[in-house]
C-alpha positions in Angstrom: 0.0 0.0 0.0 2.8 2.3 -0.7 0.5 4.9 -2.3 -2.0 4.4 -0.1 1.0 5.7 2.6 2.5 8.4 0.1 -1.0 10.3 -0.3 -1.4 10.1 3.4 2.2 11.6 3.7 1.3 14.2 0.9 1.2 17.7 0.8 -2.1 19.1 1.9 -3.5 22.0 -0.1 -5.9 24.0 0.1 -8.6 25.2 -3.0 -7.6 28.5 -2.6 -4.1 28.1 -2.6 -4.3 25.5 -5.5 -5.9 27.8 -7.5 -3.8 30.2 -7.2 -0.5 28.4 -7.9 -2.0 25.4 -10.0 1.1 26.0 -12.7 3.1 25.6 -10.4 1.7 22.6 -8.6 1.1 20.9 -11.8 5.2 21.4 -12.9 6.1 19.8 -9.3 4.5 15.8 -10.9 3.6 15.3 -7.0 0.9 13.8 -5.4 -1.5 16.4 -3.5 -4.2 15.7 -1.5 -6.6 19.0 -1.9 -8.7 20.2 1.0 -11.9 22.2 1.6 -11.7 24.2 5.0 -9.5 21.6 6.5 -11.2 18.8 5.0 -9.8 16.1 2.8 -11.9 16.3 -0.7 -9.8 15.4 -3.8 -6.6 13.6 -4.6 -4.3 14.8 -7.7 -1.9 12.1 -8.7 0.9 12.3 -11.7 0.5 10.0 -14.7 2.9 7.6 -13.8 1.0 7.5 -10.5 -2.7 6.8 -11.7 -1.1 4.8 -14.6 0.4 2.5 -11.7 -3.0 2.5 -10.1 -5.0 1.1 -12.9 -2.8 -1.7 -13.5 -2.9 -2.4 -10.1 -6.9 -2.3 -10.1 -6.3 -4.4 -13.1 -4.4 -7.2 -11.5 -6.9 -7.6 -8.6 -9.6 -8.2 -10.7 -7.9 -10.7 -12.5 -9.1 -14.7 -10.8 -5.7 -15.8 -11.8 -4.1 -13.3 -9.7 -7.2 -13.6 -7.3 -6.8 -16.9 -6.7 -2.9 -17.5 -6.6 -3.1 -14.8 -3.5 -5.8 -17.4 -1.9 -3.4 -20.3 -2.2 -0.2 -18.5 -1.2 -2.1 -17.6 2.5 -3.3 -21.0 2.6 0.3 -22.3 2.3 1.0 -19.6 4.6 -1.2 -20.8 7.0 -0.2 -24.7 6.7 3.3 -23.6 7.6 4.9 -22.6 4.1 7.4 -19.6 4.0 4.6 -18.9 0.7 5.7 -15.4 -1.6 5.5 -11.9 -1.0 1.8 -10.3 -3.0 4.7 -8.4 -5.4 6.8 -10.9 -6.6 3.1 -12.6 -7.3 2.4 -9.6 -9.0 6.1 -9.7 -10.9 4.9 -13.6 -11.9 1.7 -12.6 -13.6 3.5 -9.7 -15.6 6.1 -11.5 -16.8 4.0 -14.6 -17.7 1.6 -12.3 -19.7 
């Protein structure tokens, strides 16, 4: 959930101010998480970033990759060391 933690960890801006610098904002390719009096309303990603989540949204609708996740925590589970949800991920891609 590493972007989950970066937007989290992201600058915090406020309508105003985004409007008034959105150039420069937009230049900067970072994540911003725009507020409304305080509040948390809209997230502004870079390409690469919304790129990355669509093929992640992808890959979890996928049974294959669905499924392969099941087994790996019932291995888990039965005592098998099992492999890490991103080197899962890293199998699929390179078998596609």
């Amino acid at each position: 959930m590493a972007l989950a933690q970066k937007i989290l960890r992201s600058e915090h801006v406020g309508v105003k101010q985004l409007k008034n610098n959105l150039s420069e904002y937009l230049r900067e390719e970072s994540t911003l998480v725009v507020t409304n009096r305080g509040k948390p309303t809209n997230v502004i990603l870079s390409y690469d970033e919304a790129m990355d989540l669509i093929d992640l949204v992808e890959e979890l609708s996928n049974p294959e990759i669905i499924e392969a996740i099941r087994e790996g925590r019932e291995a888990i589970k039965d005592g098998s060391e099992g492999i890490s949800v991103d080197e899962t991920f890293e199998n699929y891609k390179s078998s596609r």
